[in-house]
C-alpha positions as CSV (number, residue, x, y, z in Angstrom):
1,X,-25.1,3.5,-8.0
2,X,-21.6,2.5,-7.2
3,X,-19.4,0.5,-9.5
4,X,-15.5,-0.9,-9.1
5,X,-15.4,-1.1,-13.5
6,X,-18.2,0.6,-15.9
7,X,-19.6,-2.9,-15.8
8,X,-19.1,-4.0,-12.2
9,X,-22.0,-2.5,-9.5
10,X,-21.4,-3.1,-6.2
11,X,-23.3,-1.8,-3.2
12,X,-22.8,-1.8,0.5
13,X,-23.3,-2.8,3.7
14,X,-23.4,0.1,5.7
15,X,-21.8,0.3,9.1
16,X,-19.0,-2.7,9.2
17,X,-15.7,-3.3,8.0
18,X,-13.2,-6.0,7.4
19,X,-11.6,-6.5,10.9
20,X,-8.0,-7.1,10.1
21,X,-5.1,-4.8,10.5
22,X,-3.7,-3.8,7.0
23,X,-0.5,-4.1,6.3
24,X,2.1,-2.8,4.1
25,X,4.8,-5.2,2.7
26,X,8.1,-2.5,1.0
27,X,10.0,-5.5,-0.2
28,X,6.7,-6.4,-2.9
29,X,5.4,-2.9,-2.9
30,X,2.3,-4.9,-1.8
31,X,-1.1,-3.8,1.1
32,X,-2.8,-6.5,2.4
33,X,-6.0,-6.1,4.2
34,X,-6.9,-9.8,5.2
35,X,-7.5,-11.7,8.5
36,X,-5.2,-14.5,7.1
37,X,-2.0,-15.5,8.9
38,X,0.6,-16.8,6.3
39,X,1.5,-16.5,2.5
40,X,-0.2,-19.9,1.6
41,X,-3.6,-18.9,3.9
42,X,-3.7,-15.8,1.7
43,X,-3.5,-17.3,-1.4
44,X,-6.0,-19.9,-0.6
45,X,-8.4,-17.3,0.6
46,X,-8.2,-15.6,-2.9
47,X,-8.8,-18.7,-5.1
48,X,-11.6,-19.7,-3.3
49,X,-13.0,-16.0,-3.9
50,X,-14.5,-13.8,-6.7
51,X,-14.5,-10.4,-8.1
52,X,-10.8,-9.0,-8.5
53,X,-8.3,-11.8,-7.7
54,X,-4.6,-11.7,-8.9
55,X,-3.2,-15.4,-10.8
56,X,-0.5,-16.1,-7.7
57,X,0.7,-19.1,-10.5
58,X,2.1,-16.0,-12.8
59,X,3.7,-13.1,-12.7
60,X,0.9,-10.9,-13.6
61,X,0.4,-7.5,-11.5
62,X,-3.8,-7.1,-10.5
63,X,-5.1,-5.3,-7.6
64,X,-7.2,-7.9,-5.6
65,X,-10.6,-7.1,-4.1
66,X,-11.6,-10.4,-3.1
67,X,-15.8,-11.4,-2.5
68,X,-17.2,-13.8,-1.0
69,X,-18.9,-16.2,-3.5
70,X,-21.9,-17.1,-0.9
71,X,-22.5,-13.7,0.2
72,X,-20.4,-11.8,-2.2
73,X,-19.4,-9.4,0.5
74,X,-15.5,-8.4,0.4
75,X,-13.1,-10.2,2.5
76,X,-9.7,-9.4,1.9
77,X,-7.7,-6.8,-0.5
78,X,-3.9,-6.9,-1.7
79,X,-3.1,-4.3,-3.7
80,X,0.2,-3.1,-5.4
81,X,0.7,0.4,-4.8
82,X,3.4,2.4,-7.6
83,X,6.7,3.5,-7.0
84,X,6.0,6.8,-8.7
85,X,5.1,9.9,-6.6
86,X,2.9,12.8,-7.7
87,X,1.1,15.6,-6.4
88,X,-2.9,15.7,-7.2
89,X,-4.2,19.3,-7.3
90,X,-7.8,18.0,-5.7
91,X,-6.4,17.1,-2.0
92,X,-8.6,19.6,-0.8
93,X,-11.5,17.4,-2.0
94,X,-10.4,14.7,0.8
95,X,-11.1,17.1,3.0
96,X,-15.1,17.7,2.5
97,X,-15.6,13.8,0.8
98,X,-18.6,12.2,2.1
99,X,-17.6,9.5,4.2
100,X,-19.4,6.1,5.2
101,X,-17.7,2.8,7.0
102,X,-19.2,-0.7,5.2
103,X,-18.2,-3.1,3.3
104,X,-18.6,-3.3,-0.2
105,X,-20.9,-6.2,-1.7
106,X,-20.9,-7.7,-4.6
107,X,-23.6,-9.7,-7.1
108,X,-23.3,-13.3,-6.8
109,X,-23.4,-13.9,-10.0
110,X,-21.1,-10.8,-11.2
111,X,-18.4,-11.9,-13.6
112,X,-14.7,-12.1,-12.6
113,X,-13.2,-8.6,-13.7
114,X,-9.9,-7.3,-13.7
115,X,-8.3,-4.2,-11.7
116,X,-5.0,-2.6,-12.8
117,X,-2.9,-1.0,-10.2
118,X,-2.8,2.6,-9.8
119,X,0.1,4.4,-11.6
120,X,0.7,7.1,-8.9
121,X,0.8,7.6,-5.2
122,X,0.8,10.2,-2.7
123,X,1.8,10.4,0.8
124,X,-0.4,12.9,2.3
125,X,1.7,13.9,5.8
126,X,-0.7,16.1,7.3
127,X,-4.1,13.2,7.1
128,X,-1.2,11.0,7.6
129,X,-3.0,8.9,4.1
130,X,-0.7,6.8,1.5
131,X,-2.9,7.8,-1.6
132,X,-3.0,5.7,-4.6
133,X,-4.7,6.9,-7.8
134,X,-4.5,7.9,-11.3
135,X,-5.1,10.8,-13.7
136,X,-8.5,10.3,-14.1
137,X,-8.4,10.5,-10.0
138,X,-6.9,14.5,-10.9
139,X,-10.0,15.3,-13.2
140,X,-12.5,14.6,-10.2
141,X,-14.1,17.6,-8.6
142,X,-16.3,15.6,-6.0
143,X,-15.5,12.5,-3.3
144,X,-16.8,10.3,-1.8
145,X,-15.0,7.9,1.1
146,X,-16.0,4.4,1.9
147,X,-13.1,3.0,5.3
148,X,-13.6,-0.3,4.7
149,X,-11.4,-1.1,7.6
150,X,-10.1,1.2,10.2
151,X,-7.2,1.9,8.3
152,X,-8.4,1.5,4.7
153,X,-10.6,3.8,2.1
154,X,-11.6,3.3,-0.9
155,X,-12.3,6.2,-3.0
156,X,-15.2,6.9,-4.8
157,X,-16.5,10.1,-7.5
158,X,-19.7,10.4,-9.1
159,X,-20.1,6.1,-7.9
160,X,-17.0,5.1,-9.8
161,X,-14.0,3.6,-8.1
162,X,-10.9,5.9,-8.4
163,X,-8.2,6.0,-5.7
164,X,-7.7,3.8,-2.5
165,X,-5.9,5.4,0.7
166,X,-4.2,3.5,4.2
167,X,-3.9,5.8,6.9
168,X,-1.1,5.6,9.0
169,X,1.2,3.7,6.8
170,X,3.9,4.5,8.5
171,X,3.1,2.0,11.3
172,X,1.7,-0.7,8.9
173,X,5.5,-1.7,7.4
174,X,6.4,-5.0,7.7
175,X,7.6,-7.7,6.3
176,X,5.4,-11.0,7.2
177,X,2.1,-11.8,6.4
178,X,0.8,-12.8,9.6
179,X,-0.3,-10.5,12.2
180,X,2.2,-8.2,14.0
181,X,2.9,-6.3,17.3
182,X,0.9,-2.7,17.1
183,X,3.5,-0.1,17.2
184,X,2.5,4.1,17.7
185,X,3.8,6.5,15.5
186,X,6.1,9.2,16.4
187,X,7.7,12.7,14.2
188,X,10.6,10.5,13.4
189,X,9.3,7.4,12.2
190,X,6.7,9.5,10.1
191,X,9.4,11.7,8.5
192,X,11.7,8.4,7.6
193,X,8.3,7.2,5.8
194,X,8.0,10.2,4.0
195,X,11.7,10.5,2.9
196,X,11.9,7.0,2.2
197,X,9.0,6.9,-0.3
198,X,10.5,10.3,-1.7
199,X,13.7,8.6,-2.5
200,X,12.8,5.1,-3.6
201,X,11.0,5.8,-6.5
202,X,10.8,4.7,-10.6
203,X,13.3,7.2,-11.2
204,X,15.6,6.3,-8.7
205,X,15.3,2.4,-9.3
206,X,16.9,3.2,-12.5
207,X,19.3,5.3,-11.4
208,X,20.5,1.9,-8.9
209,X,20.3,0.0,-12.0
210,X,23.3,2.1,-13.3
211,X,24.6,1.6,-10.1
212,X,24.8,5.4,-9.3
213,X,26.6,6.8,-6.6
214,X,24.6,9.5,-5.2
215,X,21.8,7.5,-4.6
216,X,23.3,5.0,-2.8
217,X,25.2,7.9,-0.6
218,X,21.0,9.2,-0.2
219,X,20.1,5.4,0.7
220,X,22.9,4.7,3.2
221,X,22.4,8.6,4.7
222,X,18.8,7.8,5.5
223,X,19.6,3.7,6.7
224,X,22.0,5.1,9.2
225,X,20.1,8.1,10.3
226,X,17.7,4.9,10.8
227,X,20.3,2.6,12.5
228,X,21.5,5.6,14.8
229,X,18.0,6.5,16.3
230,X,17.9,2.5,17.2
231,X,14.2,0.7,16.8
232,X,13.1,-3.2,18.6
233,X,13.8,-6.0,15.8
234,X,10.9,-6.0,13.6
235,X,9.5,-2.8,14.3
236,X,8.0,-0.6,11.5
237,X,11.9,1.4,12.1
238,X,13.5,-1.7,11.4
239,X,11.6,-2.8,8.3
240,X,12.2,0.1,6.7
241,X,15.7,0.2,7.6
242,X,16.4,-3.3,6.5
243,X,14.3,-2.1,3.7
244,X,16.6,0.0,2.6
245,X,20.0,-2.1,2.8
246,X,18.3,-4.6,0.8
247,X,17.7,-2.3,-2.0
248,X,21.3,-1.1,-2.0
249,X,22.5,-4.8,-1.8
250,X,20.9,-5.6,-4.9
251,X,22.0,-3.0,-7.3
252,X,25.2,-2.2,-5.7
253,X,28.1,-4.3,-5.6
254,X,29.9,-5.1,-1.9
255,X,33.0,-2.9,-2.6
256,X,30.8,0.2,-3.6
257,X,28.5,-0.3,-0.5
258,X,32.3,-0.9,1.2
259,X,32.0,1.8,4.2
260,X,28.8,3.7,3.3
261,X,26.0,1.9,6.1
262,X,26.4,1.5,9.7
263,X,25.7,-1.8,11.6
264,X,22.6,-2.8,11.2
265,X,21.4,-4.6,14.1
266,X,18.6,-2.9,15.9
């Protein structure tokens, strides 16, 4: 048996999966999986579902796995993932996880439930998977891997729900709801993933707070490497690029910022 809580069973419908393009949104630390085309389709396709569904009225932080309440199969997913990197010492159990594609379904009649966000996550470089977990994730000694889309996993052990992973994040940044142009990855737009999600962490949003100086030098450094490389308006490149300015206008006042980031036109 397979459950999302203690008290929530799902099971599954083997061999299909949500067919939307996930994607990853840096500004609200938010993935969407959904075949929904704006802010207000999304929200209407989660109030008029069951299961997991975040209050959009309030500020509240919930992961959403959203059912459908005639079939109860799952139709869309936003979840947050945390600003707070760490290392599991079971990644080699990613590697022999059983693996399935379906869709999760749940009762009909199952009670609304709640689903807190994950307090870590992992960028994986060499499967090329943005993992999102907690401890209890670290105790596991046994996987198994439900892709739920062709880019998205949920993560299972012993039947319980414990981690969710995108693959190819990287390519998946944006910064609209509504669908956008596929892009391929490349060595440098992977490695400005991976150092960007290494620097902008907990620790180094409160280090911004204080308005410290070394990393806005890091955040500039990596904008311009960014900038200098060049990358079409839009473009996973860009997003993170434009990303990363924005973060540096907020904490940082114009005449510390004064000289430190190249233009940033694409």
């Amino acid at each position: 048996m397979f459950s999302i809580t203690e008290d929530i069973p799902i099971t599954f419908i083997n061999g299909q999966q949500i067919a939307a393009r996930p994607r990853i949104l840096p500004d609200s630390l938010m993935m969407v999986l959904s075949t929904q085309q704006s802010v207000d389709a999304l929200e209407k396709e989660m109030m008029d579902s069951t299961g997991s569904v975040e209050d959009w009225l309030h500020m509240s932080r919930t992961d959403s796995l959203a059912f459908d309440t005639g079939t109860g199969l799952l139709k869309a997913v936003s979840f947050y993932y945390p600003e707070l990197n760490r290392e599991p010492g079971n990644l080699h159990l990613l590697a022999t996880a059983e693996k399935i594609v379906a869709i999760p379904q749940l009762k009909t009649d199952a009670p609304s439930f709640e689903l807190i966000p994950f307090e870590y996550r992992y960028y994986h470089e060499e499967r090329d998977l943005l993992l999102c977990f907690d401890d209890a994730f670290m105790e596991v000694t046994q996987l198994q891997e439900v892709a739920i889309s062709a880019e998205v996993s949920l993560f299972f052990s012993n039947g319980q729900y414990c981690a969710w992973g995108v693959y190819h994040p990287e390519v998946l940044l944006t910064n609209r709801i509504g669908a956008t142009t596929s892009y391929e990855s490349d060595a440098f737009l992977k490695a400005c993933f991976r150092d960007a999600y290494a620097l902008i962490t907990d620790e180094t949003v409160e280090q911004m707070r204080e308005h410290d100086e070394q990393v806005l030098r890091n955040i500039s450094s990596l904008h311009n490497r960014i900038a200098t490389h060049g990358g079409a308006a839009g473009s996973p490149l860009d997003v993170l690029k434009e990303w990363l300015f924005s973060l540096a206008d907020k904490f940082y006042r114009e005449q510390e910022r004064e000289g430190l980031f190249n233009k940033r036109s694409a």
